[in-house]
C-alpha positions in Angstrom: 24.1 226.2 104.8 27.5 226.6 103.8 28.5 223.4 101.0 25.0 222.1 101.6 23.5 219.7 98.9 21.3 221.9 96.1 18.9 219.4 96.7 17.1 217.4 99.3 14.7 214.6 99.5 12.6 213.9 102.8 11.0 210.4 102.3 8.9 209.3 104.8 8.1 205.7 105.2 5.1 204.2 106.7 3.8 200.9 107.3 3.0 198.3 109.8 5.2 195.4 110.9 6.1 193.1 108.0 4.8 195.7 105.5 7.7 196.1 103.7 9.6 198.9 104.9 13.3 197.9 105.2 12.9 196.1 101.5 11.0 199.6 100.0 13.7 201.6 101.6 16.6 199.6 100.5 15.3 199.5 96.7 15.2 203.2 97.0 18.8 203.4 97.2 19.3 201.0 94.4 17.1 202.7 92.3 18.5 206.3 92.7 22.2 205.5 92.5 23.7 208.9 92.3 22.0 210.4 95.2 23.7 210.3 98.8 21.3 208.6 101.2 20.8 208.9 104.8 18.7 206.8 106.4 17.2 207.3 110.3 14.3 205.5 112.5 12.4 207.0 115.0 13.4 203.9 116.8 16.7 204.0 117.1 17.2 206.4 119.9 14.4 204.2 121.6 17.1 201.2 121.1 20.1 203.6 122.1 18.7 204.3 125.3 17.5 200.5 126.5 21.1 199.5 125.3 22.2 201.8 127.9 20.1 200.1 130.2 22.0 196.6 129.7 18.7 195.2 127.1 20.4 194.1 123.8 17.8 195.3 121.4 19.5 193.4 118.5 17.6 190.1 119.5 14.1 190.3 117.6 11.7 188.9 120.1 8.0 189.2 121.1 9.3 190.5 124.4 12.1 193.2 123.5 9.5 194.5 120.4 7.1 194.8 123.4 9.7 196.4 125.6 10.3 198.8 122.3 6.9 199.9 122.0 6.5 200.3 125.8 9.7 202.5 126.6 8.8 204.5 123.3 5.1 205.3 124.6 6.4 205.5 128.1 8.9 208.7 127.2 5.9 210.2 125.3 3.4 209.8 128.1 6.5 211.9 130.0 7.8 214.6 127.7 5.3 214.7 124.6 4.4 213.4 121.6 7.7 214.8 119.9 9.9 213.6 122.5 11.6 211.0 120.2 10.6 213.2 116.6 13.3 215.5 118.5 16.1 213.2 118.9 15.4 212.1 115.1 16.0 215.6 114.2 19.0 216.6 116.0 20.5 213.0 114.4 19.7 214.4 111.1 20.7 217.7 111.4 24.5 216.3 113.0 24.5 214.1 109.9 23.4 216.8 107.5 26.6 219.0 109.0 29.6 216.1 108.4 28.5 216.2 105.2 30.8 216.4 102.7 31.2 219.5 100.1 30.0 218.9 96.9 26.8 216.8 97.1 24.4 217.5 94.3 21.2 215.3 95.6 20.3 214.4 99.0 17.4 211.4 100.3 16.8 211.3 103.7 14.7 208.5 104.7 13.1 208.3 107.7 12.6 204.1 107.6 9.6 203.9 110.5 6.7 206.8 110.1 4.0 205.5 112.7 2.2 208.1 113.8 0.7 211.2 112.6 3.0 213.7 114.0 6.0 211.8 112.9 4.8 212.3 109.6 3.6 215.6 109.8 7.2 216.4 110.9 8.7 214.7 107.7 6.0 217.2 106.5 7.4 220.3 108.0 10.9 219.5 108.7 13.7 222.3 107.4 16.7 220.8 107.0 17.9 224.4 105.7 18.6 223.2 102.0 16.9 225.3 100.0 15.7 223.0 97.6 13.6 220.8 99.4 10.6 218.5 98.7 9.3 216.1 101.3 6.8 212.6 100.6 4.9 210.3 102.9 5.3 206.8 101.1 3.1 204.3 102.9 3.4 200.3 102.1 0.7 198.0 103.0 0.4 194.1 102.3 -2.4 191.4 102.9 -2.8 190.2 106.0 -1.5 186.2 104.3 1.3 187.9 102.6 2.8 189.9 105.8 2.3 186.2 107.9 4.5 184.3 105.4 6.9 187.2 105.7 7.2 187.2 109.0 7.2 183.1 109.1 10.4 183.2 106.9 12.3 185.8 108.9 15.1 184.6 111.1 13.8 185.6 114.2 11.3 185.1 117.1 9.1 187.6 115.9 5.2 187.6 115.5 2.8 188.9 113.7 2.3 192.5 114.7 -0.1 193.7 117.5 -3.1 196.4 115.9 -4.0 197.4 119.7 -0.8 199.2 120.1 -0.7 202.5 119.3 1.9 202.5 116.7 0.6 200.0 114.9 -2.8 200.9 114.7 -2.5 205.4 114.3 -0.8 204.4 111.1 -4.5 204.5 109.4 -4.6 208.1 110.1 -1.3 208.7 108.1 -2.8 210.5 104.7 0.4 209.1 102.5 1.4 210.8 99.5 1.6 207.7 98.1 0.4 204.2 98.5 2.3 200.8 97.7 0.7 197.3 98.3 3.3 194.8 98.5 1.9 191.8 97.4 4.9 190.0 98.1 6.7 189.9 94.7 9.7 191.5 94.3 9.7 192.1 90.6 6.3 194.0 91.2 7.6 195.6 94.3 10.7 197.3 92.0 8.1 198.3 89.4 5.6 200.2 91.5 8.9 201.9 93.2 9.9 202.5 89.7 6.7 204.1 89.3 6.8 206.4 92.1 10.3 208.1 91.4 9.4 208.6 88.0 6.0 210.9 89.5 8.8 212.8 92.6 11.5 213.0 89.1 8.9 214.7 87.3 7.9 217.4 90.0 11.4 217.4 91.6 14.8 216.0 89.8 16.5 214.0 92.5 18.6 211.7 89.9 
């Protein structure tokens, strides 16, 4: 790929609702600086496409995360499993292309893996750099911790639902690596720490 980056870093992250995964993924662009991040979410062409229904999906309710999950399921049940993996990719590979000349590192998150062919996809994905490592990172909390997160967000939301199916097919994600967030931040930042020093040691992404 002409002007590509030398070097790319697939990070997948997994977790259920209140886990974690917005605050793991935005310390990973703190904490590696001089890399260009993309991020993406399996979800967003799921919102893109009830917005164009007329449902504003940026009001965090019981109800619109229900009509979320349902829409999502409902386009898999219709077109496969990789129905919304597919948009993800053509997103990345768009955003891949307006890249700029002269990138040294690349970390493409991908902020929401639920199920186990969205991660095996992180897995297998070529993004045609020819340095490329990919990671699973899943984040997982106590059950009082991700409670008293979810109390202290601005929104309507509640705690999460196991029965659905992208809630509870995240047990049969085999991470990479594993991060309980016990809901201190200082401990959060070191265990991340942690974990680029083990990718930096097998793949220099700094």
């Amino acid at each position: 790929m002409l002007n590509s980056p030398k070097r790319v870093l697939l990070l997948g992250i997994s977790g259920t609702q209140g886990a974690g995964k917005t605050t793991l993924s935005g310390l990973i662009r703190e904490l590696l600086p001089r890399a260009t991040h993309l991020s993406f979410a399996f979800a967003d062409a799921i919102k893109s496409e009830l917005q164009e229904l007329g449902v504003d999906t940026s009001v965090k309710t019981p109800e619109i995360r229900l009509l979320l999950q349902q829409h999502g399921a409902h386009k898999r049940d219709l077109f496969g499993v990789d129905y919304w993996i597919k948009q993800a990719q053509r997103r990345c590979q768009e955003a891949i292309r307006s890249l700029p000349s002269g990138i040294e590192n690349l970390v493409i998150q991908i902020t929401d893996v639920r199920l186990p062919a969205e991660a095996e996809w992180v897995r297998s994905y070529n993004t045609g750099i020819e340095l490329q490592k990919a990671v699973i990172v899943k984040v997982d909390i106590p059950e009082e911790v991700r409670e008293i997160r979810i109390s202290h967000r601005k929104t309507n939301e509640t705690v999460f639902n196991p029965t659905d199916p992208t809630e509870s097919l995240i047990t049969l994600i085999t991470p990479d690596f594993l991060i309980i967030n016990d809901g201190n931040l200082d401990n959060l930042v070191k265990k991340v720490n942690t974990l680029l020093r083990i990718i930096q040691n097998d793949f220099p992404i700094f």
